[in-house]
C-alpha positions in Angstrom: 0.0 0.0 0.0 1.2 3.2 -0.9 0.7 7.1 -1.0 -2.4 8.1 -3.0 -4.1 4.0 -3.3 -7.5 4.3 -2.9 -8.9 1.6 -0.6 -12.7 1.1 1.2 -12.9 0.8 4.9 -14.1 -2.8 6.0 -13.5 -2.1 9.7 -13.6 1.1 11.6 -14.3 0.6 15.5 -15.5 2.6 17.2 -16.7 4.9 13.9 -18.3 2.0 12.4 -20.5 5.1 9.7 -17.3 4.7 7.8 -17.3 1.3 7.2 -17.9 0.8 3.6 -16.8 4.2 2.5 -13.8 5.3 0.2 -10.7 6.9 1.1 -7.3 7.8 -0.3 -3.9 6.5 2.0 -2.5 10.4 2.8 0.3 9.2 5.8 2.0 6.0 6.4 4.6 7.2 8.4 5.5 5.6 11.9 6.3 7.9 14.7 9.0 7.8 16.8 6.6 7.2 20.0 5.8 3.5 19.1 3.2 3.6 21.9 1.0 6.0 20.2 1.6 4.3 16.8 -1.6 2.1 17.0 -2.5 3.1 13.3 0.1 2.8 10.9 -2.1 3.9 8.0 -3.7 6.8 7.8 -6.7 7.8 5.2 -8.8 10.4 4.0 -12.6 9.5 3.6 -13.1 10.6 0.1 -17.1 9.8 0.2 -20.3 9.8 2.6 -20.8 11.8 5.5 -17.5 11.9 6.4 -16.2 12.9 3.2 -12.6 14.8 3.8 -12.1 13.5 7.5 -8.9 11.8 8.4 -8.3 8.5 10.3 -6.2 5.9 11.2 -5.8 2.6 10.6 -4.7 -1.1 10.4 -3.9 -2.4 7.4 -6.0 -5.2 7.7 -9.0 -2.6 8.0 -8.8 -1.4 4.6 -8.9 -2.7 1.4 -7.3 -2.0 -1.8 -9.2 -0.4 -4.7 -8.6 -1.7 -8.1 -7.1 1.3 -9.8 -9.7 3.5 -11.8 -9.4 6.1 -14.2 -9.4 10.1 -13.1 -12.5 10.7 -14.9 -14.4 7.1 -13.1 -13.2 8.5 -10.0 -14.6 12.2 -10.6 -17.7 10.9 -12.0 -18.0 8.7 -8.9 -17.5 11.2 -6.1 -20.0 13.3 -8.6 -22.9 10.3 -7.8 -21.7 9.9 -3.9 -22.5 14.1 -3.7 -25.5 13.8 -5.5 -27.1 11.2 -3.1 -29.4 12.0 -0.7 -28.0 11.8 3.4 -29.2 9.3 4.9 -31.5 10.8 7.2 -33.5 13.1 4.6 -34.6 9.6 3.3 -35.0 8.3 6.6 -37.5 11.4 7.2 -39.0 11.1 3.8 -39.9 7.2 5.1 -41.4 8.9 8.5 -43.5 11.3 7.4 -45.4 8.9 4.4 -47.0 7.3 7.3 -48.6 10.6 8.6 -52.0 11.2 8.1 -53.1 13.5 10.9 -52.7 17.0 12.5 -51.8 15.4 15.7 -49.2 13.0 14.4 -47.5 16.0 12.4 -47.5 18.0 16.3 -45.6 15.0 17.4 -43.0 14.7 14.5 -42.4 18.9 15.3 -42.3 18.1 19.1 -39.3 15.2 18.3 -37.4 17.6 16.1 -37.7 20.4 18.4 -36.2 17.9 21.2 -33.2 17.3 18.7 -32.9 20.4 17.8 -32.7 21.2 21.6 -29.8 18.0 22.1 -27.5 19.6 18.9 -27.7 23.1 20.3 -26.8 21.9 23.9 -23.8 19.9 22.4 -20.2 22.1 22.9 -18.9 24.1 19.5 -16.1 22.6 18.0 -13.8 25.7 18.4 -10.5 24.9 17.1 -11.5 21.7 15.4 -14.3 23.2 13.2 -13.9 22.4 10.2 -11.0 19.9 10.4 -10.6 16.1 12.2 -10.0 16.3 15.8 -7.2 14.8 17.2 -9.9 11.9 19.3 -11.0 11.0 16.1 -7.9 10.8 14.3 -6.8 8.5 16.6 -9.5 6.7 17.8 -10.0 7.2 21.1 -12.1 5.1 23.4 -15.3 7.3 24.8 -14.0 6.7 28.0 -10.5 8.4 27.7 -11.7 10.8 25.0 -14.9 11.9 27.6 -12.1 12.8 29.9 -9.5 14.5 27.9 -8.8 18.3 28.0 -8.5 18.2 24.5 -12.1 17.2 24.0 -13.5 19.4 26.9 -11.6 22.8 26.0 -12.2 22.6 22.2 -10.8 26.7 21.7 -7.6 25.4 21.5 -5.8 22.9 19.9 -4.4 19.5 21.9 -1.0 20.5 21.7 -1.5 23.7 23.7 -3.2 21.8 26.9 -1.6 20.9 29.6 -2.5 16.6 30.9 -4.1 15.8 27.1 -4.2 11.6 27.9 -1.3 11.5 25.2 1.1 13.7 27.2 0.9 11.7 29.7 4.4 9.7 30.0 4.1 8.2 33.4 1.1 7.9 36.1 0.9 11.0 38.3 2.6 13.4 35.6 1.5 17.1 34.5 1.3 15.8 30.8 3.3 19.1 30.5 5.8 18.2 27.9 5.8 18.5 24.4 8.2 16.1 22.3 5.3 14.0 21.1 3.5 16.7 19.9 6.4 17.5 17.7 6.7 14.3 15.6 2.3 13.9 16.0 0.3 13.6 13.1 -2.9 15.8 14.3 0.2 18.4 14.8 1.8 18.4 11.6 -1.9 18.3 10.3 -3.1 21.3 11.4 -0.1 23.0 13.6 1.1 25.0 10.4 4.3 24.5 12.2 3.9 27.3 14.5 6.3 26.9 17.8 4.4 24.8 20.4 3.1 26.3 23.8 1.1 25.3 26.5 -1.5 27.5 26.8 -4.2 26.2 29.1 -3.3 24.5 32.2 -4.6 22.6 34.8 -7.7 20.8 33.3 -5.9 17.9 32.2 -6.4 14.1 33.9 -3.7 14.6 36.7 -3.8 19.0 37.2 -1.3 20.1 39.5 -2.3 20.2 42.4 -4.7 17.1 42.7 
């Protein structure tokens, strides 16, 4: 597998909504910090809802696209585009069934409620627009629930002090920085600007505690 193969996803735990989608290999390189190397392969989703998000993965997650034409592949990403999402068609299926004023109150009253849930939800801050550094590598909802960098989404990972990734050894600040120098979600979308901690205190072990 190399740079630029175009492979479908097969296996994507715990973002299983990108199983069975596209994507083009972007990064295979292996960083220096084996133990944060769990995805040697990384991928940019090239259809779906995901379309231009990057992930990780295992090689054995992926397989490899016969190799296609420039005009098949821009007519195909044309027909992925042009397909309804999912859930207008799952709305379309809804609402054939309703006959009555009262059943049309109750569809409003259920979108009003999630309506309600996606405006409660935090902004994505720093991350809008591009793949946070939990989803780029996966994290489990338990560590990721927990993580500065998913809390305090204003500033990047690399500028919080106790992300779950700077943390070398139990009990440590998570203050250091080396591994965000050779990091993938850093070179993404650091632009290499010099690397400063910024917020402090919030991470899993704050001073102090």
């Amino acid at each position: 597998m190399k740079l630029g193969d175009r492979v479908r996803i097969r296996e994507c735990d715990p973002i299983p909504e990108v199983v069975g989608q596209h994507a083009e290999v972007v990064d295979l390189q292996i960083q220096p910090y084996e133990r944060y190397c769990q995805y040697p392969i990384w991928a940019k989703v090239i259809s779906g809802e995901h379309e231009g998000r990057v992930y990780g993965f295992h090689e054995g997650e992926m397989e490899l696209l016969p190799a296609v034409g420039e005009e098949q592949i821009r007519s195909r990403e044309k027909e992925v585009k042009a397909m309804k999402p999912k859930v207008i068609e799952q709305m379309e299926e809804i609402l054939k069934g309703v006959t009555t004023a009262e059943e049309i109150d109750e569809v409003e009253r259920i979108i009003s409620e999630a309506k309600g849930k996606v405006l409660a939800e935090p902004g994505m801050g720093f991350w809008e627009g591009k793949t946070p550094c939990w989803e780029m590598f996966r994290c489990p909802e338990a560590v990721r629930d927990e993580c500065p960098a998913y809390k305090y989404r204003t500033r990047p990972c690399w500028e919080i002090e106790g992300t779950y990734c700077k943390l070398y050894d139990y009990g440590a600040k998570g203050d250091g920085t080396d591994i965000c120098e050779h990091c993938r979600v850093y070179r993404r979308w650091g632009q290499d600007q010099p690397i400063e901690i910024k917020l402090l205190g919030k991470g899993f072990n704050p001073a102090g505690k």
